[in-house]
KOLGUNU-892130 format. One record per residue (C-alpha): residue number from 1; residue in three letters; x, y, z negated. Coordinates in nm, 3 decimals. Layout:
+-------+-------+---------+---------+---------+
! marpa ! nutor !      xx !      yy !      zz !
+-------+-------+---------+---------+---------+
!   NUM !   ALA !       X !       Y !       Z !
...
+-------+-------+---------+---------+---------+
//
This chain:
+-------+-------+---------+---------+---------+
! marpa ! nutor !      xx !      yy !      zz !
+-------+-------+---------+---------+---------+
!     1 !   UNK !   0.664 !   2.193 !   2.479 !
!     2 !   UNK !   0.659 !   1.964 !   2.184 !
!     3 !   UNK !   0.821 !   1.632 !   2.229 !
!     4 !   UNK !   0.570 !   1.332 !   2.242 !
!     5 !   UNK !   0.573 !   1.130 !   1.929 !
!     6 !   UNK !   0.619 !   0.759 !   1.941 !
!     7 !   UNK !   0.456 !   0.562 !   1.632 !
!     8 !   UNK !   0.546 !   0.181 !   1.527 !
!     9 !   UNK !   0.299 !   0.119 !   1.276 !
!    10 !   UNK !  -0.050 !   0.148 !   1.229 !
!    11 !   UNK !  -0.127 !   0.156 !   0.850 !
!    12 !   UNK !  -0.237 !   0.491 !   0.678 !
!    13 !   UNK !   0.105 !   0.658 !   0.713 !
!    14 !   UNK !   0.124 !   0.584 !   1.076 !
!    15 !   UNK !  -0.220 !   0.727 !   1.149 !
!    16 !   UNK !  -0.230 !   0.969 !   0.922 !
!    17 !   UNK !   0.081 !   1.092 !   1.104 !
!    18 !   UNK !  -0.064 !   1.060 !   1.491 !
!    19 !   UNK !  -0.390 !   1.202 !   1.350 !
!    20 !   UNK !  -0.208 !   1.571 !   1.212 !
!    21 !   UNK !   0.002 !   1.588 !   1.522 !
!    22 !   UNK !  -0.340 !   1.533 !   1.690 !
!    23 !   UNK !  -0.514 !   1.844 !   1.507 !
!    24 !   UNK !  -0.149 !   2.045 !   1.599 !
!    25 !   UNK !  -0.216 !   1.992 !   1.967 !
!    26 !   UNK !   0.111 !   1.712 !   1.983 !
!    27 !   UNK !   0.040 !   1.406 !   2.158 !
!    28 !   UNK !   0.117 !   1.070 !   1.974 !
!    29 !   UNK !   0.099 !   0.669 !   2.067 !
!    30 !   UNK !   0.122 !   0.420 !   1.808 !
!    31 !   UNK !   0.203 !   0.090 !   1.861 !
!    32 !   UNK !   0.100 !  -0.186 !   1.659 !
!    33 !   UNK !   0.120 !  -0.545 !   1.662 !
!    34 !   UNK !  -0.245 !  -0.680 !   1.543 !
!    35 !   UNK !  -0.431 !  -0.772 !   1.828 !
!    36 !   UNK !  -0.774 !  -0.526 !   1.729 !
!    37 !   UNK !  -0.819 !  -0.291 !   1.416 !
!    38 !   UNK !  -1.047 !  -0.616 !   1.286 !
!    39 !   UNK !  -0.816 !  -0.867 !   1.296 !
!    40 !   UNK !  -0.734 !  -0.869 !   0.955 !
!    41 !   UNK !  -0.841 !  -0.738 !   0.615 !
!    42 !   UNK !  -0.671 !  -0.448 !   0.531 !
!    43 !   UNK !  -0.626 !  -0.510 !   0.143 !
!    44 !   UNK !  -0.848 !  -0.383 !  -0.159 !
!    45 !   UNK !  -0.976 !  -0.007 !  -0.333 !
!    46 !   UNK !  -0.698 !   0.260 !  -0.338 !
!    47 !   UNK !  -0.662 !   0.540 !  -0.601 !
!    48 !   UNK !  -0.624 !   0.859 !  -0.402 !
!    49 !   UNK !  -0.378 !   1.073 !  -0.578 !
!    50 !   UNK !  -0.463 !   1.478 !  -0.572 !
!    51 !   UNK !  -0.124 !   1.574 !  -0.495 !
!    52 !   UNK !  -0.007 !   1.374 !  -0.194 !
!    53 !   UNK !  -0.278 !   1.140 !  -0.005 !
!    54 !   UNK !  -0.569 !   1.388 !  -0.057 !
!    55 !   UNK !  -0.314 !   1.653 !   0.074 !
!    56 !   UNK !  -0.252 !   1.481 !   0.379 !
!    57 !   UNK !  -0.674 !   1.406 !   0.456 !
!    58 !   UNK !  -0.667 !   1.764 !   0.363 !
!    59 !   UNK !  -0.399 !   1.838 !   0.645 !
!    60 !   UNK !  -0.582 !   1.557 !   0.876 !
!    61 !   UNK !  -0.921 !   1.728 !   0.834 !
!    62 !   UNK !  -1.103 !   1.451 !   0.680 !
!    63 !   UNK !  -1.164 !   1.572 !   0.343 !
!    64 !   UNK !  -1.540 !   1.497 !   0.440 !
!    65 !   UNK !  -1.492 !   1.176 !   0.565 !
!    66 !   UNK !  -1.320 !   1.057 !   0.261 !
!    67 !   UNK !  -1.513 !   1.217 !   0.007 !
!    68 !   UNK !  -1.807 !   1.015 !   0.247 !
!    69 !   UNK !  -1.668 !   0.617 !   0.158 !
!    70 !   UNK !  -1.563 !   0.724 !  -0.268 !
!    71 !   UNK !  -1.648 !   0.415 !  -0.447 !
!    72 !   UNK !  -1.869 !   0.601 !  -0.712 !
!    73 !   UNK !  -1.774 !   0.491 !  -1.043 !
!    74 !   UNK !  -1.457 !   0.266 !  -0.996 !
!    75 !   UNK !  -1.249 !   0.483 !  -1.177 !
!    76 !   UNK !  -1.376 !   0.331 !  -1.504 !
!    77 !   UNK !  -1.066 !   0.084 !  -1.645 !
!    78 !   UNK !  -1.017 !  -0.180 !  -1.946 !
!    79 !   UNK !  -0.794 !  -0.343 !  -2.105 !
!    80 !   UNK !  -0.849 !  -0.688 !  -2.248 !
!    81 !   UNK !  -0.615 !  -0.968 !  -2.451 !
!    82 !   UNK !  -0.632 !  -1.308 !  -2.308 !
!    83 !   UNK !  -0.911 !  -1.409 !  -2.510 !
!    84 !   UNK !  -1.116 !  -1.122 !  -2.332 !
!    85 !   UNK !  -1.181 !  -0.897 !  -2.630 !
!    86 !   UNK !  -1.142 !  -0.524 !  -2.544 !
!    87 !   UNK !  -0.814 !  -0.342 !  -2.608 !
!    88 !   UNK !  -0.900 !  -0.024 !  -2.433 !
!    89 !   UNK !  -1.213 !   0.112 !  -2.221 !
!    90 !   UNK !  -1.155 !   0.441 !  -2.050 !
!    91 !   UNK !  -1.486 !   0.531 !  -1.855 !
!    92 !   UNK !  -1.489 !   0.698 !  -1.519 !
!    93 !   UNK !  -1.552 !   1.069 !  -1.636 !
!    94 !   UNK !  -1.681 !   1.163 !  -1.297 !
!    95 !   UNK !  -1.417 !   1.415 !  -1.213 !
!    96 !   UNK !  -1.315 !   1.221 !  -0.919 !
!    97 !   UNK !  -0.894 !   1.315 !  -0.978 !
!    98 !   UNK !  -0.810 !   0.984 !  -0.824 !
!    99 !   UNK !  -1.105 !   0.855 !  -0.694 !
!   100 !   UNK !  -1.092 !   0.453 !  -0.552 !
!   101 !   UNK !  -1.162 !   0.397 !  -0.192 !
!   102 !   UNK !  -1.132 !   0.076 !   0.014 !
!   103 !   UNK !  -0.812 !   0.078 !   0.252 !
!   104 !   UNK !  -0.981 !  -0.041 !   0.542 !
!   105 !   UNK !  -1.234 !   0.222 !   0.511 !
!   106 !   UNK !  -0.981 !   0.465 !   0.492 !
!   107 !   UNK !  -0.783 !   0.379 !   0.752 !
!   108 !   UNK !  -1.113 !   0.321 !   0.964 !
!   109 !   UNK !  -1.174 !   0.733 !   0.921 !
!   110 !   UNK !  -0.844 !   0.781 !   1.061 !
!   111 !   UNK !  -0.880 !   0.573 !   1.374 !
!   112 !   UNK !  -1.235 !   0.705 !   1.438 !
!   113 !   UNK !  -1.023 !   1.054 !   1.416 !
!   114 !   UNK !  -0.801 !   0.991 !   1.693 !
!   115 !   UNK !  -0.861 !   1.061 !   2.077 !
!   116 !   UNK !  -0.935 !   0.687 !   2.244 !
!   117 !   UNK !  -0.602 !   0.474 !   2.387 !
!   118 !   UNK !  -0.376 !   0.645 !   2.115 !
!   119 !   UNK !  -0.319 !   0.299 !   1.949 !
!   120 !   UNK !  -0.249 !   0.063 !   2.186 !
!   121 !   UNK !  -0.303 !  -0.280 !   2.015 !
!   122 !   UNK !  -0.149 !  -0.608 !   2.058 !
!   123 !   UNK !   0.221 !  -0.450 !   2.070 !
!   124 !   UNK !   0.466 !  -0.632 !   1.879 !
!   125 !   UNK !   0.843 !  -0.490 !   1.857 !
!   126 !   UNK !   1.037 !  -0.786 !   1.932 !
!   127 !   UNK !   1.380 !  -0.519 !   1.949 !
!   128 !   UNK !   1.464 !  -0.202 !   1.989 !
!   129 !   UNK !   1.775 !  -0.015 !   2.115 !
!   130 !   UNK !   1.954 !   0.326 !   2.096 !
!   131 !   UNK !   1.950 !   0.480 !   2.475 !
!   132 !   UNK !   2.164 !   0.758 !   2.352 !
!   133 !   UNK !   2.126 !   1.140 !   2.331 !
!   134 !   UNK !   1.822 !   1.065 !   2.086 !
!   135 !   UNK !   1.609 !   0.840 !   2.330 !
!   136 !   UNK !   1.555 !   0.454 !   2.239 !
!   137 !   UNK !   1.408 !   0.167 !   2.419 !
!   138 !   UNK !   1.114 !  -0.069 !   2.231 !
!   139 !   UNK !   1.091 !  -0.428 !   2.373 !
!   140 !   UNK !   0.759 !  -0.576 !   2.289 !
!   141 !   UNK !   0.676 !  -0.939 !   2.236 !
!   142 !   UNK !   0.509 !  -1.001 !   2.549 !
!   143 !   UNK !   0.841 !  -0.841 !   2.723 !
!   144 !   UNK !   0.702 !  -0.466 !   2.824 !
!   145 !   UNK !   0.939 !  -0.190 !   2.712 !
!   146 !   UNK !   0.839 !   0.147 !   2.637 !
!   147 !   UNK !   1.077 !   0.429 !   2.584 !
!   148 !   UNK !   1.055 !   0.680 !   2.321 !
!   149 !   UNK !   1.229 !   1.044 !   2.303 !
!   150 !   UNK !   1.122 !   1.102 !   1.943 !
!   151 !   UNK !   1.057 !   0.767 !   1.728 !
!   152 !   UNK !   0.870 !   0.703 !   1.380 !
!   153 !   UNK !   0.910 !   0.335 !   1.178 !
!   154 !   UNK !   0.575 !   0.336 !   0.997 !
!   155 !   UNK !   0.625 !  -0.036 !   1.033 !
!   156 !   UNK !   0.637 !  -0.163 !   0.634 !
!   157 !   UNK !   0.866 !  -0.323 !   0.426 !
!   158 !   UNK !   1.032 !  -0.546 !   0.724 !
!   159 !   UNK !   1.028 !  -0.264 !   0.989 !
!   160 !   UNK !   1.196 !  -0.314 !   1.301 !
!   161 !   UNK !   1.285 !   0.036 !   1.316 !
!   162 !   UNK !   1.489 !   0.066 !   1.003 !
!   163 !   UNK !   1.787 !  -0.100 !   1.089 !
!   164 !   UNK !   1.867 !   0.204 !   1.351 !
!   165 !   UNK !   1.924 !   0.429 !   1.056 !
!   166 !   UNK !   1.971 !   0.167 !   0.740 !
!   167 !   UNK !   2.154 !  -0.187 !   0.683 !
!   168 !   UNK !   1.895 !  -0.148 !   0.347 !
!   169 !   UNK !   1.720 !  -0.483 !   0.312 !
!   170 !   UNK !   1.411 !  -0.543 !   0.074 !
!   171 !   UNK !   1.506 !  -0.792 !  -0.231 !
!   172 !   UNK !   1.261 !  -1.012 !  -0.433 !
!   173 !   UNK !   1.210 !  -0.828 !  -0.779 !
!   174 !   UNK !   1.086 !  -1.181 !  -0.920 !
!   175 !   UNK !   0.750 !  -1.061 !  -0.957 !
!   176 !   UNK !   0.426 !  -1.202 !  -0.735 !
!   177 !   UNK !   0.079 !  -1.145 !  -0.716 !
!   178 !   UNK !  -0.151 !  -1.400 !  -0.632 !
!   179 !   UNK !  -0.483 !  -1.254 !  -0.443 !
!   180 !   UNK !  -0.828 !  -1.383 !  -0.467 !
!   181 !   UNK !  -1.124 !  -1.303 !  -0.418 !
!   182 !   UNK !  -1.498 !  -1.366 !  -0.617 !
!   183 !   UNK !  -1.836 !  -1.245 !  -0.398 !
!   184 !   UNK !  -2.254 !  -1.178 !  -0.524 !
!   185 !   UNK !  -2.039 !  -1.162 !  -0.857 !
!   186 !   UNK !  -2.333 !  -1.034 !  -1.091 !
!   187 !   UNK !  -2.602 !  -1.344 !  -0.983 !
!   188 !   UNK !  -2.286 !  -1.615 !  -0.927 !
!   189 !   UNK !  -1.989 !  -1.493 !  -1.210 !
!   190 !   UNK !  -2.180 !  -1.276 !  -1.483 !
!   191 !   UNK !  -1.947 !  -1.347 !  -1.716 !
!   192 !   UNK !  -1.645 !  -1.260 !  -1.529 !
!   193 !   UNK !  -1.865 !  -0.947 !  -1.385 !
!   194 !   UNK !  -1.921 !  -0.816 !  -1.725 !
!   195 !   UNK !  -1.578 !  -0.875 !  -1.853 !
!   196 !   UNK !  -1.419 !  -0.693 !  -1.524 !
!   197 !   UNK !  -1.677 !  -0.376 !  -1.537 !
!   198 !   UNK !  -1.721 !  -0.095 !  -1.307 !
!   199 !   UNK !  -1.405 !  -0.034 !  -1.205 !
!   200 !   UNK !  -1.023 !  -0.222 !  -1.319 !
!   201 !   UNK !  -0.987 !  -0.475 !  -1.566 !
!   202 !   UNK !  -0.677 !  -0.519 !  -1.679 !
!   203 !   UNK !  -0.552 !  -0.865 !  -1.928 !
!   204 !   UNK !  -0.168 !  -0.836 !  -1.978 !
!   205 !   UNK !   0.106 !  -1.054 !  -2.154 !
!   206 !   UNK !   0.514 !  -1.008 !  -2.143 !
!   207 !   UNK !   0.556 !  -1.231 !  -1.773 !
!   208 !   UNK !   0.186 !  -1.326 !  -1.709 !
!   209 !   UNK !  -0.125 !  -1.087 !  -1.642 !
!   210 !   UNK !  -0.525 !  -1.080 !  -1.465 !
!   211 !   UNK !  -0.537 !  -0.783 !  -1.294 !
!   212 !   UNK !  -0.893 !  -0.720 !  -1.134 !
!   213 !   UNK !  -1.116 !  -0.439 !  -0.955 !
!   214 !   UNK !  -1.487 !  -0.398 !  -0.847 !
!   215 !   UNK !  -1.527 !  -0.352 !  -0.524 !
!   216 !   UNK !  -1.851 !  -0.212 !  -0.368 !
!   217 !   UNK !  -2.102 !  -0.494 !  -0.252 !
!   218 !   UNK !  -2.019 !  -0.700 !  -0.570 !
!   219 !   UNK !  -1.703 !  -0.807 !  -0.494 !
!   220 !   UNK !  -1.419 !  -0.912 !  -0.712 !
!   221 !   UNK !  -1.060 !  -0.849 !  -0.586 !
!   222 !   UNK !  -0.782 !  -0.980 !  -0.770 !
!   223 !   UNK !  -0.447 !  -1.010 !  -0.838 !
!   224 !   UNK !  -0.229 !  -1.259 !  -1.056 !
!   225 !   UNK !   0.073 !  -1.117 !  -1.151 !
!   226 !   UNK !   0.375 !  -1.383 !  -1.287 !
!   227 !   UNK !   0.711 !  -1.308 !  -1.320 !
!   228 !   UNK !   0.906 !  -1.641 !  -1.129 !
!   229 !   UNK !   1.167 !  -1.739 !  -0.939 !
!   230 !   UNK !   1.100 !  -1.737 !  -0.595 !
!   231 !   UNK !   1.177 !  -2.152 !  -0.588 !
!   232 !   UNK !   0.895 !  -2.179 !  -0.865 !
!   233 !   UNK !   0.650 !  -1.997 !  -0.606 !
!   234 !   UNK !   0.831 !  -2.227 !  -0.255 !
!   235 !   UNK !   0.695 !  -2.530 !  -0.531 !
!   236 !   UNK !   0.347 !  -2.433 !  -0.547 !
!   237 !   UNK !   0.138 !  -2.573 !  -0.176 !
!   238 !   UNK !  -0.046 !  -2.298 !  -0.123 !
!   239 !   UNK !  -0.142 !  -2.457 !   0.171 !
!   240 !   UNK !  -0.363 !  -2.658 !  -0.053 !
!   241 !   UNK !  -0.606 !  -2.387 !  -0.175 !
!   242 !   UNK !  -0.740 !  -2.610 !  -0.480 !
!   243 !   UNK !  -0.362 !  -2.758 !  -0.612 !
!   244 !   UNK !  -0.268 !  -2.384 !  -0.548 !
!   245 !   UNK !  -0.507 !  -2.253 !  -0.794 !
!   246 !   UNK !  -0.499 !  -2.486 !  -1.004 !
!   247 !   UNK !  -0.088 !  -2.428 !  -1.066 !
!   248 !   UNK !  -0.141 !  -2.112 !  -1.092 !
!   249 !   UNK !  -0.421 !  -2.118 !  -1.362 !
!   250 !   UNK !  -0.190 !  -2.358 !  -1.533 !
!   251 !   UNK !   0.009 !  -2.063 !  -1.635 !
!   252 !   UNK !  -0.274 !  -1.877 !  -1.827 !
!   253 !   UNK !  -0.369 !  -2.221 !  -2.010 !
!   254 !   UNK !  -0.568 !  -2.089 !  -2.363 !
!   255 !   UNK !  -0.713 !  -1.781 !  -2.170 !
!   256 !   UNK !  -1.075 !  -1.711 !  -2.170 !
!   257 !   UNK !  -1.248 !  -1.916 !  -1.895 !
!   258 !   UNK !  -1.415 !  -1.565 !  -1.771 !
!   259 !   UNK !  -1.046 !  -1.454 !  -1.705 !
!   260 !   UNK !  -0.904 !  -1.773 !  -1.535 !
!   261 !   UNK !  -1.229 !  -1.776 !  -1.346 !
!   262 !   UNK !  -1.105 !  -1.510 !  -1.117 !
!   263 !   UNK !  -0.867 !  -1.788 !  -1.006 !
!   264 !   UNK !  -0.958 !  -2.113 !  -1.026 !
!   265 !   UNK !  -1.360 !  -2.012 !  -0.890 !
!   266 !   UNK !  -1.166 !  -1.754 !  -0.617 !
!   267 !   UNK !  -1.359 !  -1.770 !  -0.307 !
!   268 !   UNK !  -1.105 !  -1.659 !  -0.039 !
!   269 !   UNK !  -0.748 !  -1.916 !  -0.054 !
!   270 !   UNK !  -0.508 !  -1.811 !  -0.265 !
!   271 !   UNK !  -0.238 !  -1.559 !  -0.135 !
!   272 !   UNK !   0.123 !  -1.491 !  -0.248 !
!   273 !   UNK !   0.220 !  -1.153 !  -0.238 !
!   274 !   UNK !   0.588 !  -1.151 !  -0.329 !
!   275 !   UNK !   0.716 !  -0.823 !  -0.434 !
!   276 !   UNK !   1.059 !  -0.664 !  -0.318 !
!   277 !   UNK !   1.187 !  -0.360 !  -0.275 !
!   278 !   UNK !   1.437 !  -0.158 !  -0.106 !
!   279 !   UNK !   1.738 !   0.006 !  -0.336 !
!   280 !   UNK !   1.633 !   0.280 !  -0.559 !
!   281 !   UNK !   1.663 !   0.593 !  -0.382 !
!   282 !   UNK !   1.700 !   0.456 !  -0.021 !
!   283 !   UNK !   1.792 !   0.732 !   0.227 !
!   284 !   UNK !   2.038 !   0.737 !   0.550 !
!   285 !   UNK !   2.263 !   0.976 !   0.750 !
!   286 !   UNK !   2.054 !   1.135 !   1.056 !
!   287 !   UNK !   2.047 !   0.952 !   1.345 !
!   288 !   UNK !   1.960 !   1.095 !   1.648 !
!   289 !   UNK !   1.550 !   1.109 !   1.768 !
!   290 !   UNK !   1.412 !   0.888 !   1.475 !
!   291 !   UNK !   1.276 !   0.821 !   1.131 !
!   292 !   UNK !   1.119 !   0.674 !   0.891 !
!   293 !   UNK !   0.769 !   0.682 !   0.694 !
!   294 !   UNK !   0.600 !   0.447 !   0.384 !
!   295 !   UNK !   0.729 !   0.133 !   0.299 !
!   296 !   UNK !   0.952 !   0.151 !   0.603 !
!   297 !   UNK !   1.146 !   0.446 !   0.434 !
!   298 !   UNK !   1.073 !   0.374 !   0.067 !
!   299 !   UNK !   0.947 !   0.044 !  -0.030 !
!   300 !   UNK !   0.901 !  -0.004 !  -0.390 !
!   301 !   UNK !   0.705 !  -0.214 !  -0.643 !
!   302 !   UNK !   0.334 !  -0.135 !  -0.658 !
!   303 !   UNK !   0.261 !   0.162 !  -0.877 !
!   304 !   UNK !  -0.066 !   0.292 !  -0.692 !
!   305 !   UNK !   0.200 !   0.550 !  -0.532 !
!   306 !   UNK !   0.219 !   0.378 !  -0.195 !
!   307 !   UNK !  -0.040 !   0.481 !   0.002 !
!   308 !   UNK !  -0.032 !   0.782 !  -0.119 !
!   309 !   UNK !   0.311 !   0.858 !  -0.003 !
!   310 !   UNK !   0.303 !   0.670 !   0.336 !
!   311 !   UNK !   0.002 !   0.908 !   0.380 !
!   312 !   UNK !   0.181 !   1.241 !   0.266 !
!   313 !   UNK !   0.483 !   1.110 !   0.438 !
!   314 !   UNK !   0.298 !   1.089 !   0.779 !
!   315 !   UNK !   0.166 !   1.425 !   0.722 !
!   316 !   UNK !   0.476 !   1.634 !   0.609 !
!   317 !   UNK !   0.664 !   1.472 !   0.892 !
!   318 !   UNK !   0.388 !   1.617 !   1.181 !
!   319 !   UNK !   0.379 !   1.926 !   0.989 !
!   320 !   UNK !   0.775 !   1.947 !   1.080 !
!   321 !   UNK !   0.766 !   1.831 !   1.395 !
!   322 !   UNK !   0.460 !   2.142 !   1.474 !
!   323 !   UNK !   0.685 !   2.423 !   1.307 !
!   324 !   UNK !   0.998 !   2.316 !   1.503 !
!   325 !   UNK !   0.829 !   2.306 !   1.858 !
!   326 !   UNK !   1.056 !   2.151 !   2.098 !
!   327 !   UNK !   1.338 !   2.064 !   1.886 !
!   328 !   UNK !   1.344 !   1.744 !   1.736 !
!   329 !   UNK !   1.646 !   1.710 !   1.526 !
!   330 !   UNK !   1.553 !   2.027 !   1.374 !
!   331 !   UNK !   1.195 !   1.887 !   1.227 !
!   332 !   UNK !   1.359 !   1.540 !   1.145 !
!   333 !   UNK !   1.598 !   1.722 !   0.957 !
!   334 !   UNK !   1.389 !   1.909 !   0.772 !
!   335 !   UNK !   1.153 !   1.633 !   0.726 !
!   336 !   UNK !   1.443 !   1.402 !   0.560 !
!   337 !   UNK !   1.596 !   1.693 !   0.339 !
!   338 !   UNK !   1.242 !   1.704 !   0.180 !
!   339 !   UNK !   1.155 !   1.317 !   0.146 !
!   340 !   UNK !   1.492 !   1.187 !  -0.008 !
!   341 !   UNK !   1.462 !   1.371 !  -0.326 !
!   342 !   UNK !   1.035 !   1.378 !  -0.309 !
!   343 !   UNK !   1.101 !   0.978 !  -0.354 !
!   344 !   UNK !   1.357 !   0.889 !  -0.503 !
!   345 !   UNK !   1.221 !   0.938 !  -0.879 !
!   346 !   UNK !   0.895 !   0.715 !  -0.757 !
!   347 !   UNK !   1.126 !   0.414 !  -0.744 !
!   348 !   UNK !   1.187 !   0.437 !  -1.146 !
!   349 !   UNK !   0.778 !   0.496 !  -1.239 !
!   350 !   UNK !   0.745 !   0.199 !  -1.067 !
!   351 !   UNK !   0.968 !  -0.011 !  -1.230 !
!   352 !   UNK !   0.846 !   0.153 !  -1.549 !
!   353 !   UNK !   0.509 !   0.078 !  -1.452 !
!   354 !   UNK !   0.568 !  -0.288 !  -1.363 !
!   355 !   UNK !   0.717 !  -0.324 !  -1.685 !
!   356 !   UNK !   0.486 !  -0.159 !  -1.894 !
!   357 !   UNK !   0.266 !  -0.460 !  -1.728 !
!   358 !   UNK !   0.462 !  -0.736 !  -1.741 !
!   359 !   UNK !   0.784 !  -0.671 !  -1.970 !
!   360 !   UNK !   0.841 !  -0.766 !  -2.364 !
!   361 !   UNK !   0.616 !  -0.419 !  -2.427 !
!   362 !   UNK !   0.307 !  -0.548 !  -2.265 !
!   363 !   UNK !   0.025 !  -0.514 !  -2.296 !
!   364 !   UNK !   0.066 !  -0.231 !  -2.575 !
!   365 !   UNK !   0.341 !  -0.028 !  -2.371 !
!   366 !   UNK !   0.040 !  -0.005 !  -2.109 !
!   367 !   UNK !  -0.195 !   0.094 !  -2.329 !
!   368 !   UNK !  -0.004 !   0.346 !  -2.490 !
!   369 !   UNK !   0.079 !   0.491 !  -2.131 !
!   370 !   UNK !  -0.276 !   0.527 !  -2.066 !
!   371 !   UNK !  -0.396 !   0.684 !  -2.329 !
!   372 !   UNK !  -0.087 !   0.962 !  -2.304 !
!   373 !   UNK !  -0.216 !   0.993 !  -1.953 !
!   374 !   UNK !  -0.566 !   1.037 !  -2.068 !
!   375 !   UNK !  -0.439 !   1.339 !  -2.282 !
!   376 !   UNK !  -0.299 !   1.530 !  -2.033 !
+-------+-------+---------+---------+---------+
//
């Protein structure tokens, strides 16, 4: 009999993870600390890569279901200077490589997969502890414990689970984004509309940049990426939604007012996203009856990558953990061997790709990168 799998997490790698031990017959709990699957927004559109997240739907037997919520058209991206003339336009061909999805809609298909009760909500980790011989003990905020003979961190970039495997802590790169939000965006913000497009708009500088999509329903989701300190950002009040975005659209003084529009008219309060990551090519020794999947295993700057690897992650593990039926150490092995050297060159494409964005290069190093990728 295969071990039952204890999840902490329940983002896409978590669920995609309790949803293919699901369709191999293993049974799964994930435990997760937002009180209801609604209780927060789960972030903007995602590029779906061919050769790792659509794998894993693929293994998850959801193909349908995600081909079901594509965002028709998003794929379309341009590049402007700050004065909002075009540097680039690449359409959306229609071949749907990497086709843009909303996150929440994604992970909805992969709750609406699993058997009812296998996330139990409202279950924060407040610690955990090694029991020995593999098995370890979860405390949870409200003081229930739960113990686990085979355990998964799919917990993000400040899981609780890491630090049974890793002393690795995530480290401000001295990049943020600032997110905002514009709604009805074609009746109330033509201009900025038409300068964003169908799909991602991109307006880059060395240090500064406007980086926008088109969401379905006319929305605007965007993010303002500057390269400070981490004091200069503890400065700004963002607790003061107007002073906050007005500081922050200090910084892109001269810009076209349809760019600095997606801040200073954002609809939603302004949220800093600081950016850290975890040391290139994070990995640990094996530790007995647990691992780690996504950002909890391999946080890294934003590159559009991941998703897409907390996804394939969450698959490749349960396909391990199905080939190497009651033996755990045997499937977490295997799974390891394969994701330490899967990863580890995904930490330097995206620090290439944050500085193609932001460093001395952009936005022409970005441009050039596109159109390369364009040809190939």
């Amino acid at each position: 009999m295969t071990t039952p799998v204890t999840i902490v997490g329940a983002g896409l790698g978590g669920l995609t993870l309790a949803r293919v031990l699901h369709v191999h017959g293993i049974p799964a709990t994930v435990y997760e600390a937002d009180p209801s699957a609604e209780s927060r927004t789960q972030g903007g559109q995602l590029d779906i890569h061919e050769n790792d997240g659509q794998r894993a739907l693929a293994d998850a037997g959801l193909t349908d279901a995600f081909r079901a919520i594509i965002h028709e058209g998003a794929e379309a991206l341009r590049m402007l200077d700050p004065h909002g003339t075009a540097l680039l336009e690449v359409p959306d061909d229609g071949t749907a490589r990497r086709p843009e999805v909303l996150r929440g809609a994604l992970r909805r298909i992969l709750l609406d997969s699993l058997p009812d009760g296998t996330v139990r909500w409202g279950h924060k980790v407040a610690g955990v502890r090694s029991l020995g011989g593999g098995r370890h003990e979860l405390t949870f905020a409200d003081g229930s414990t739960v113990t686990s003979d085979l355990l998964v961190g799919a917990d993000g970039a400040w899981s609780r689970i890491r630090p049974l495997l890793s002393d690795a802590t995530p480290e401000y790169i001295g990049t943020t984004f600032v997110e905002t939000y514009l709604y009805d965006v074609d009746a109330r913000h033509p201009a900025t509309a038409e300068a964003v497009g169908a799909g991602a708009m991109y307006a880059l500088t060395p240090g500064k940049g406007i980086v926008a999509h088109r969401e379905a329903g006319g929305i605007l989701h965007t993010y303002v990426e500057l390269n400070r300190s981490a004091e200069w950002f503890a400065a700004v009040d963002f607790t003061d939604p107007a002073a906050a975005s007005a500081r922050v659209a200090a910084e892109f003084k001269g810009w076209a007012p349809h760019l600095t529009a997606l801040i200073t008219d954002g609809e939603t309060p302004p949220v800093a996203r600081m950016i850290h990551t975890l040391p290139d090519g994070h990995r640990w020794e094996r530790v007995p009856g647990v691992t780690l999947i996504g950002d909890a295993a391999h946080l890294m700057p934003p590159s559009g990558d991941g998703a897409n690897l907390a996804m394939f992650d969450g698959a490749e593990l349960a396909k391990a953990i199905a080939a190497h039926p009651g033996d755990a150490e045997a499937a977490l092995t295997a799974y390891e061997e394969a994701l330490f050297p899967r990863t580890e060159g995904f930490y330097a494409d995206a620090r290439e790709i944050l500085d193609l964005c932001l460093g001395d290069s952009a936005p022409h190093g970005f441009i050039d990168f596109f159109r390369g990728a364009a040809q190939e």
